[in-house]
DRENDO-1510 file (C-alpha; in Angstrom, 1 decimal, always signed):
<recs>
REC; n; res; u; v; w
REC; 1; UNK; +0.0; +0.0; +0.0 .
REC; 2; UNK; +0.9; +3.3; -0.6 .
REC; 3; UNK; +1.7; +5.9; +1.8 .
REC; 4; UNK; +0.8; +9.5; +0.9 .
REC; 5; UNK; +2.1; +12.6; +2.3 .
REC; 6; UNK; +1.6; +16.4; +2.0 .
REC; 7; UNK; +4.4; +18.6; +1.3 .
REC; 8; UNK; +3.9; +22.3; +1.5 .
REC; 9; UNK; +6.8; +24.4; +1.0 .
REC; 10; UNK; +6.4; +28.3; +2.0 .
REC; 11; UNK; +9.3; +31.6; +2.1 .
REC; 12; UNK; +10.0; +32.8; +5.6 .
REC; 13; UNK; +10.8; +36.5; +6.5 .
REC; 14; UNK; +14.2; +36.5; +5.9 .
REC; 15; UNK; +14.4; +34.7; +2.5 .
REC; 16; UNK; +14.5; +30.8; +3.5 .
REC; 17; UNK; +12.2; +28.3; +2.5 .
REC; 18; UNK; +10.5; +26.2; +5.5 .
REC; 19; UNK; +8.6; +22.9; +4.8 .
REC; 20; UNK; +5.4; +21.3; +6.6 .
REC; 21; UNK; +5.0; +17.8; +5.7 .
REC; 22; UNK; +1.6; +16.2; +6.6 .
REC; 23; UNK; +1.7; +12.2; +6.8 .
REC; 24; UNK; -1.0; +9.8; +5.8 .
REC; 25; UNK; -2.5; +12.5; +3.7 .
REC; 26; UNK; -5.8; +11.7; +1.7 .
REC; 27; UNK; -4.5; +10.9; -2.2 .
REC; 28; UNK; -7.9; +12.7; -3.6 .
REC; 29; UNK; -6.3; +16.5; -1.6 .
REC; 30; UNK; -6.7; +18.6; -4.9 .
REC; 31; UNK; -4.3; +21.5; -6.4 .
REC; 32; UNK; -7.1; +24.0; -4.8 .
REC; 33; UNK; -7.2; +21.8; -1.7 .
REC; 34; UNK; -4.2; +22.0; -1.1 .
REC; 35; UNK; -3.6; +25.7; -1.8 .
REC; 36; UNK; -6.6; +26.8; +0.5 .
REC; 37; UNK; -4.7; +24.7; +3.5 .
REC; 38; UNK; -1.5; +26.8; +2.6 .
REC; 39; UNK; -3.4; +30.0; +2.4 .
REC; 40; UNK; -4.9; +29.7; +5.8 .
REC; 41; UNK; -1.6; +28.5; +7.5 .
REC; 42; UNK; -0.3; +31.8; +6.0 .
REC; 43; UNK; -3.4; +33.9; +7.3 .
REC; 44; UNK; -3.5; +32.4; +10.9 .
REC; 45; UNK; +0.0; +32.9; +11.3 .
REC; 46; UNK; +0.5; +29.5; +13.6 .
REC; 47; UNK; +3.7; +28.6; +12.4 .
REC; 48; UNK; +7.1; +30.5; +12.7 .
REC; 49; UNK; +9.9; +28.4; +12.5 .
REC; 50; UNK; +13.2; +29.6; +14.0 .
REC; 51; UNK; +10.9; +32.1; +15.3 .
REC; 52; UNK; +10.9; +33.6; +11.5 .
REC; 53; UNK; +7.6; +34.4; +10.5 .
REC; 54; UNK; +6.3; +32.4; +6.8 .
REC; 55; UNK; +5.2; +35.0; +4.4 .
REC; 56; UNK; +4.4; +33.6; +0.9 .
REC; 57; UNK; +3.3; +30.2; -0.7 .
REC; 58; UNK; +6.5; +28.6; -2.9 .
REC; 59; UNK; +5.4; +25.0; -3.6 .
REC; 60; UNK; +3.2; +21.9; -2.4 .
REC; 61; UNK; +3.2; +18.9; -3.6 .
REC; 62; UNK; +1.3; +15.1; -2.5 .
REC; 63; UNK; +4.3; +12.3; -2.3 .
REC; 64; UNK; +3.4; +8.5; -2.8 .
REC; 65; UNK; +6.1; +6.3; -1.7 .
REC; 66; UNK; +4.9; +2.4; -2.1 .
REC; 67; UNK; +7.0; +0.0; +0.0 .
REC; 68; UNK; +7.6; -3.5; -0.5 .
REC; 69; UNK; +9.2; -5.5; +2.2 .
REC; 70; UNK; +10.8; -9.0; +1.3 .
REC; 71; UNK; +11.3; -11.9; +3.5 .
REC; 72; UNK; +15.0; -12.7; +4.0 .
REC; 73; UNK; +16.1; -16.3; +4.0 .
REC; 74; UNK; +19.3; -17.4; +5.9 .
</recs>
């Protein structure tokens, strides 16, 4: 099975980018989904990393990673 996760990448105030990853997202988040999430982590302010406020959207992106384990034989 597939494991899905959120990747939202935003600008801080002084010029670095700052990424929020969201596991076990839900694979049917749309572009717009996705974008409205980003705008309202911007508007409510709730995250400042480094104590460096985040001030504009650069990327987000949904990540599938599909893991297969294998039995070992001695």
């Amino acid at each position: 099975m597939a494991d899905i996760k959120a990747t939202m990448v935003f600008q801080r105030a002084d010029g670095k980018n700052s990424s929020i990853s969201v596991s076990d997202a839900d694979p049917a988040v749309t572009q717009a989904e996705l974008n409205t999430a980003m705008d309202l982590i911007l508007a409510k302010n709730v995250f400042a990393p480094d104590n460096i406020a985040l001030v504009k959207k650069v990327s987000g992106k949904l990540i599938s990673t599909t893991t297969s384990d294998f039995e070992m034989t001695v």
